[in-house]
GUGUFI-570040 format. One record per residue (C-alpha): residue number from 1; x, y, z. Coordinates in nm, 3 decimals, decimal comma. Layout:
- keza|east|north|up
- NUM|X|Y|Z
...
end
This chain:
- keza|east|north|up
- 1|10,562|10,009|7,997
- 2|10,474|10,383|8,024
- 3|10,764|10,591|8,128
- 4|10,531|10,705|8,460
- 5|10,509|10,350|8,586
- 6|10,869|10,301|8,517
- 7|10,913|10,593|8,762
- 8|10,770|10,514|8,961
- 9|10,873|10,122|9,011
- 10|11,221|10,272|9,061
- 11|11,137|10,520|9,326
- 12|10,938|10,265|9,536
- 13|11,263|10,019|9,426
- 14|11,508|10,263|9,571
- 15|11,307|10,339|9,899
- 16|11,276|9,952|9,926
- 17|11,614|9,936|9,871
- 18|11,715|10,185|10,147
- 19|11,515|10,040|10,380
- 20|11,670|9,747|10,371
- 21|11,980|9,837|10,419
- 22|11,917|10,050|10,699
- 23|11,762|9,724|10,848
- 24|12,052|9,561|10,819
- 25|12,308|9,808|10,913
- 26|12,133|9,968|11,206
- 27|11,855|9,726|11,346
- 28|12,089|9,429|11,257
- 29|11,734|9,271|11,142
- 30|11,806|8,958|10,959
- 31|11,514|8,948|10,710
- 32|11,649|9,282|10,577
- 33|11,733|9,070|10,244
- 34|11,403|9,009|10,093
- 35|11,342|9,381|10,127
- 36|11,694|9,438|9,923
- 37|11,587|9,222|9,657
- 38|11,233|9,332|9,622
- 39|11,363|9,662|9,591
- 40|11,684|9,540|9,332
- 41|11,362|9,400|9,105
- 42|11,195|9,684|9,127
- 43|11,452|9,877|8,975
- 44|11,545|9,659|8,715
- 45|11,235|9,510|8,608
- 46|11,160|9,877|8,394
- 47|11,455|9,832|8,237
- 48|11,523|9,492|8,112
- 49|11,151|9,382|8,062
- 50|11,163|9,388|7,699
- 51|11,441|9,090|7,730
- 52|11,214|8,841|7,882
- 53|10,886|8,691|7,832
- 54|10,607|8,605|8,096
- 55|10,736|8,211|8,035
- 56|11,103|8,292|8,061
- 57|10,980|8,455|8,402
- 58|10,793|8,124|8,473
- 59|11,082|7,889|8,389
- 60|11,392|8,105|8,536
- 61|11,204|8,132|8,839
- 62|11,127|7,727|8,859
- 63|11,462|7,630|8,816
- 64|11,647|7,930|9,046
- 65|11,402|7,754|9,347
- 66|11,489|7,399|9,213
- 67|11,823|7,357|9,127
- 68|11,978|7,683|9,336
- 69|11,765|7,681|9,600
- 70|11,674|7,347|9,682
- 71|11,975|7,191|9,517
- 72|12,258|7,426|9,521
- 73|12,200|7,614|9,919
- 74|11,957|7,311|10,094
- 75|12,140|7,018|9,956
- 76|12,465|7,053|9,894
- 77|12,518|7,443|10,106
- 78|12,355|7,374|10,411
- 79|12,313|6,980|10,455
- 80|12,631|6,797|10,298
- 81|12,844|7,106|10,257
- 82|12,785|7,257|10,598
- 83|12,913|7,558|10,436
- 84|12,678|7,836|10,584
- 85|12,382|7,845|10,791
- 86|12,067|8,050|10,880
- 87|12,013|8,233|11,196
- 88|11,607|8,122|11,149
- 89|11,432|7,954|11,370
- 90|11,114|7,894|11,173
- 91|10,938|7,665|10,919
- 92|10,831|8,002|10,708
- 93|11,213|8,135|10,714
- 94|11,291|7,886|10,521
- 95|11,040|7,877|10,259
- 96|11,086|8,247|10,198
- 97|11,471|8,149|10,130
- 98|11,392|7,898|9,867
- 99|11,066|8,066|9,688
- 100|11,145|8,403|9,748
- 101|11,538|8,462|9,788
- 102|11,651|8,218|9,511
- 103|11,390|8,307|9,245
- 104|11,428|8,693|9,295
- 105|11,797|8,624|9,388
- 106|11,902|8,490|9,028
- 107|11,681|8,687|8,873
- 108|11,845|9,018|8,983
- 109|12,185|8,883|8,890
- 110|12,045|8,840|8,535
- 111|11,850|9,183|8,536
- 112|12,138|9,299|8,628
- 113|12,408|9,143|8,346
- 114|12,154|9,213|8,100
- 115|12,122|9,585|8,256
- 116|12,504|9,630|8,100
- 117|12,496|9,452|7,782
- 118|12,131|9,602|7,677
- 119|12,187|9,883|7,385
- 120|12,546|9,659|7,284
- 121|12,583|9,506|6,947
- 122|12,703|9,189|7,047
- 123|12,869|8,914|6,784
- 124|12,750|8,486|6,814
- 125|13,012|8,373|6,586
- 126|13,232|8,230|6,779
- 127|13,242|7,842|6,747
- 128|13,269|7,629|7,037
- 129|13,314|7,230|7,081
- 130|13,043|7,152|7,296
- 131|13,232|6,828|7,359
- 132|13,408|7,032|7,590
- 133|13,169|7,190|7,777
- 134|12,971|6,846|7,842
- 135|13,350|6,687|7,969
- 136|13,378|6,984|8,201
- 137|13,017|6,943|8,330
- 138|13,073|6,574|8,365
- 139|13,411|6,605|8,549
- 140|13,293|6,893|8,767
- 141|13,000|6,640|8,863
- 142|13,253|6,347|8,919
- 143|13,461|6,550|9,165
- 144|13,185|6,700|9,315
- 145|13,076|6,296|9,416
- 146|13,440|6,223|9,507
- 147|13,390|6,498|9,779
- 148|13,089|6,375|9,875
- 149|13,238|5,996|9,932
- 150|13,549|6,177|10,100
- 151|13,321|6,382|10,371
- 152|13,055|6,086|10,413
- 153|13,319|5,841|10,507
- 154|13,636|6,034|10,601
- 155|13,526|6,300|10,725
- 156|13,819|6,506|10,495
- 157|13,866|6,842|10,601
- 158|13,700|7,119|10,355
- 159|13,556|6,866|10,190
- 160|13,202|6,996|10,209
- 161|13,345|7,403|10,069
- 162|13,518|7,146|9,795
- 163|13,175|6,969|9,680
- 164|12,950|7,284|9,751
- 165|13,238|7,474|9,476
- 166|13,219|7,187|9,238
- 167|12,815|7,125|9,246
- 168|12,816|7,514|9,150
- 169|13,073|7,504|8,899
- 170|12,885|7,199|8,729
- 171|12,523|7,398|8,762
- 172|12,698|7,731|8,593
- 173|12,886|7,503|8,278
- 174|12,611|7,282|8,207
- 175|12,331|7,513|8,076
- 176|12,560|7,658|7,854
- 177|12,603|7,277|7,693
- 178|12,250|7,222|7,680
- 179|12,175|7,594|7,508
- 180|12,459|7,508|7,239
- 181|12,296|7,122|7,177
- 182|11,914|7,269|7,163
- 183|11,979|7,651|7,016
- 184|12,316|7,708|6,923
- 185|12,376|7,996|7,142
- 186|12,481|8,052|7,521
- 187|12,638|8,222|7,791
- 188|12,981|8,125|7,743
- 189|12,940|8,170|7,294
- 190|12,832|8,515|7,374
- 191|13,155|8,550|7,624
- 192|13,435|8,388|7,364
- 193|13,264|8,632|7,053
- 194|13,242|8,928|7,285
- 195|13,537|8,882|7,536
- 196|13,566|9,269|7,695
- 197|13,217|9,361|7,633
- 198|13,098|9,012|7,839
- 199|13,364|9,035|8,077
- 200|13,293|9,400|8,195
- 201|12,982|9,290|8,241
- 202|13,005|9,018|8,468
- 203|13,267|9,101|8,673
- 204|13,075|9,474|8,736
- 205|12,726|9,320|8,788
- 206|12,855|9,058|8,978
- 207|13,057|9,279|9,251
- 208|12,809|9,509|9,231
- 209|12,539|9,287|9,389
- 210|12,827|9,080|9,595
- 211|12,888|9,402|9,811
- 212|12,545|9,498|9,839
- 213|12,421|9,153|9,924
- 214|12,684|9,026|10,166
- 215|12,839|9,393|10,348
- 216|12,487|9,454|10,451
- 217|12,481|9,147|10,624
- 218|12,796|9,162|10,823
- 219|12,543|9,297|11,063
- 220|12,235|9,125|11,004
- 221|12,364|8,797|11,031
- 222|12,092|8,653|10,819
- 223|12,343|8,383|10,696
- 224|12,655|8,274|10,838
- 225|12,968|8,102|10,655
- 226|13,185|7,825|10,847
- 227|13,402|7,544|10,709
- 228|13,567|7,815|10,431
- 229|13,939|7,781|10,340
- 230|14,123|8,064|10,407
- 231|13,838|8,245|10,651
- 232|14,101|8,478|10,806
- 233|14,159|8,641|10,432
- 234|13,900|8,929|10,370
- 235|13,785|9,232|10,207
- 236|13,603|9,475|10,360
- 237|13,533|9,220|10,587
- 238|13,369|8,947|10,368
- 239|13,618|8,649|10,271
- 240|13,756|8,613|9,932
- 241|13,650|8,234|9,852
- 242|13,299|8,404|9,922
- 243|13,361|8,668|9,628
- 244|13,492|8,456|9,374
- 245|13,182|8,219|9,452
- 246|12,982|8,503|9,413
- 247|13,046|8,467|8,984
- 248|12,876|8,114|9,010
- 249|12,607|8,331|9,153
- 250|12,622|8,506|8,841
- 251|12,723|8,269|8,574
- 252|12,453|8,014|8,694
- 253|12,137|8,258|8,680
- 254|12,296|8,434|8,367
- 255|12,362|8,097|8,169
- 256|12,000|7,977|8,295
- 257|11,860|8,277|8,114
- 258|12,033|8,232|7,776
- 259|11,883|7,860|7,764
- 260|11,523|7,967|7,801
- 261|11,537|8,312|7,672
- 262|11,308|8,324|7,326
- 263|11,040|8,096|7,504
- 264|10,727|8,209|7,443
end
């Protein structure tokens, strides 16, 4: 990509960017998101091309609308979890949240991992059991039906934040099984080889995005959480159990990424 057209993708990114939030903050317009991650891509796209392919685009952006869109917010977020809602009122809101929001979504949370890690010499040669990491998926899964059962017929308190927590636990653990059974590498063998290097990482690209993505909409409104333990405990005004979701967020786009990445 010539350094002029990187540029200038940034610039626009940035305006984008600042438009969005000024959406949000003062116009309390609550479709200022797609603008703020139009703009995020924009940014990043220049500078983590080289570490995808047009397929990896393809795929990653298939499975963010499938299995965290359609899966992780319809599904289990919004239907069974009751966990947060969206002040829309329209078919088309929707369908931007699951083929626009999700897709661009999880790919700006990998940009943006990849973003820190890019000129680091990073080790793979740290051995892991995958038994493990298919027990966790499987018992994460389990639970996650228990949950279900437990709100279906008893109607248990927090049981839908419990089964919305689990179903994203299980989606963030098992790609990192199936990229150690088909190519010997993933998310979590890159974390264990390259513990302070990975870490930084995701913790800083994570809160990065969490306060840019969910402060912004303390005014907008464009989603709502309910049914949260702990609601009354925030900072900066968004509830913890939101911010420590927000590294499933991560984690699931991230460990998506290192299962297709190398597709040609």
């Amino acid at each position: 990509m010539k350094t002029l057209t990187k540029y200038l993708m940034t610039l626009i990114g940035i305006l984008v960017v600042s438009i969005s939030l000024f959406l949000a903050i003062f116009l309390k317009y609550n479709h200022f998101y797609e603008f703020l991650l139009i703009g995020l891509i924009l940014i990043l796209y220049p500078l983590t091309a080289k570490l995808f392919s047009k397929k990896n685009y393809l795929i990653l952006y298939f499975l963010l609308f499938f299995i965290g869109g359609l899966l992780g917010d319809l599904i289990f977020g919004v239907l069974l979890g009751k966990v947060w809602f969206y002040n829309y009122s329209s078919t088309i809101e929707y369908i931007l949240v699951y083929f626009l929001i999700y897709p661009l979504g999880g790919l700006v949370m990998i940009q943006s991992f990849l973003f820190f890690i890019r000129n680091k010499e990073l080790k793979k040669d740290r051995m892991i059991d995958n038994r493990i990491l298919l027990f966790l998926s499987i018992l994460s899964l389990i639970l996650c039906l228990f949950f279900i059962a437990s709100k279906i017929i008893y109607n248990t308190p927090y049981s839908g934040f419990w089964l919305v927590g689990l179903f994203w636990i299980f989606i963030s653990i098992y790609p990192n099984y199936l990229s150690e059974k088909k190519k010997g590498i993933s998310y979590i063998r890159i974390l264990l080889s390259n513990p302070k290097i990975i870490i930084v990482a995701t913790i800083v690209s994570t809160y990065i995005n969490a306060f840019l993505h969910e402060y912004p909409n303390l005014y907008a409104n464009q989603w709502v959480y309910q049914n949260l333990i702990f609601p009354e405990v925030v900072f900066l005004g968004i509830p913890i159990v939101v911010l420590i979701g927000w590294l499933a967020l991560s984690l699931f786009p991230v460990s998506l990424y290192y299962l297709v990445r190398g597709i040609r």
